[in-house]
N, C-alpha and C positions, 0 to 999 in steps of 0.2 A: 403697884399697878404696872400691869405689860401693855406695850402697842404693838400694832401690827399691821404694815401697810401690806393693802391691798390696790389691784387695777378691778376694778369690776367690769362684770362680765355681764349683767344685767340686762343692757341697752348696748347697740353701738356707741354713743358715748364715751362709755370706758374711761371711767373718774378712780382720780388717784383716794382712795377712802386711809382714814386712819381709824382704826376701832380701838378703841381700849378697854382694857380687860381687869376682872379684879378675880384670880383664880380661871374660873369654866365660868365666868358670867360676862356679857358684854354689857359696860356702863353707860358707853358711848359711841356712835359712827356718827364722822365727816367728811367731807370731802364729798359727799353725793350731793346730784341736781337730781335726782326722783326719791319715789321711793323704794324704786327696785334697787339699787343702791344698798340702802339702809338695811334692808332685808338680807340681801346678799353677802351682806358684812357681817351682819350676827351667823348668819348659817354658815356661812363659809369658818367661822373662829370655833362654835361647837358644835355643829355637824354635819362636816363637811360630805358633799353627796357630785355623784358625776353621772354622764351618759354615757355608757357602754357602748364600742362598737368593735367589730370582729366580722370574719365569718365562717361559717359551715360549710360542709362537703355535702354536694348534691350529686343524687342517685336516679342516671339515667336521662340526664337536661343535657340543653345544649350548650352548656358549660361547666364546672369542676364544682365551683363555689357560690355559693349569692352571701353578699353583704347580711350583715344583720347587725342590730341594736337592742340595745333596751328600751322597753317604752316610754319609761323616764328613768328621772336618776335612779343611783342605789347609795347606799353608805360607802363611801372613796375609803374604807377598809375591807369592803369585800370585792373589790375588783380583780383581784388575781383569783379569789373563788372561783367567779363567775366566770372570769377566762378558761379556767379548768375544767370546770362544769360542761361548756362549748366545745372542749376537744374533742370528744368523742359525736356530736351531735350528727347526724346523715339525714339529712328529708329527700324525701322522693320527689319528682319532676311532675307537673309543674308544681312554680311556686309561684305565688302572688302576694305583690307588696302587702303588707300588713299581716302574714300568717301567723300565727305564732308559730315559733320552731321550739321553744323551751318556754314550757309553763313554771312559772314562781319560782324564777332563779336566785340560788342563794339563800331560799326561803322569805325572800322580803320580798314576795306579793306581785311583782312585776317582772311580768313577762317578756323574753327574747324576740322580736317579729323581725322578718325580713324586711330589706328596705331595694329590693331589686325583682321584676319580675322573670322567671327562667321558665325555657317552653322546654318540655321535652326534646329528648333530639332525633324521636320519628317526624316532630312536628304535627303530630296525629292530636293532641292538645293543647290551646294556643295559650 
């Protein structure tokens, strides 16, 4: 049998979790006071998943770049994909929080949206 302490990230909280493992299966999680905890603990041991963030070059705003993310996790093995996938990306002026800028990155179904809004820099669209 393997352990594996975890801090969970669930809740503020932030509980010291032990999961134990028999191979790729979780037998066990303790250490949580919810049960986002408990969940947290198996997924985090087989498969594990993050929120993306980065961002793009904009074309023709009144700044260079806007923030962007994923709209939720992805598998925390395609993260340098997905980085890669963004290097090239350029959206035009304006942008508004929630665009997508990159449809079905990485091919796992979730979307890149901006998280910053940019006006053009005639200011001609707010």
């Amino acid at each position: 049998m393997n352990e594996r302490r975890l801090t969970c990230i669930g809740c503020p909280m932030g509980c010291q979790l032990l999961v134990k493992l028999e191979g790729n299966k979780v037998i066990e999680v303790t250490g949580n006071t919810c049960n986002r905890g408990k969940e947290y603990g198996k997924k985090e041991c087989t498969n594990p998943t993050r929120i993306v963030t980065s961002s793009v070059y904009v074309e023709g705003g009144e700044i260079d770049v806007v923030p962007v993310k994923t709209e939720r996790d992805i598998p925390k093995g395609k993260i340098f994909e997905c980085i890669k996938e963004l290097k090239g990306v350029v959206v035009k002026a304006p942008v508004n929080i929630g665009d997508v800028v990159l449809k079905n990155a990485v091919g796992s179904g979730v979307n890149i949206v901006a998280t910053k809004k940019v006006r053009r820099a005639d200011n001609k669209t707010a």
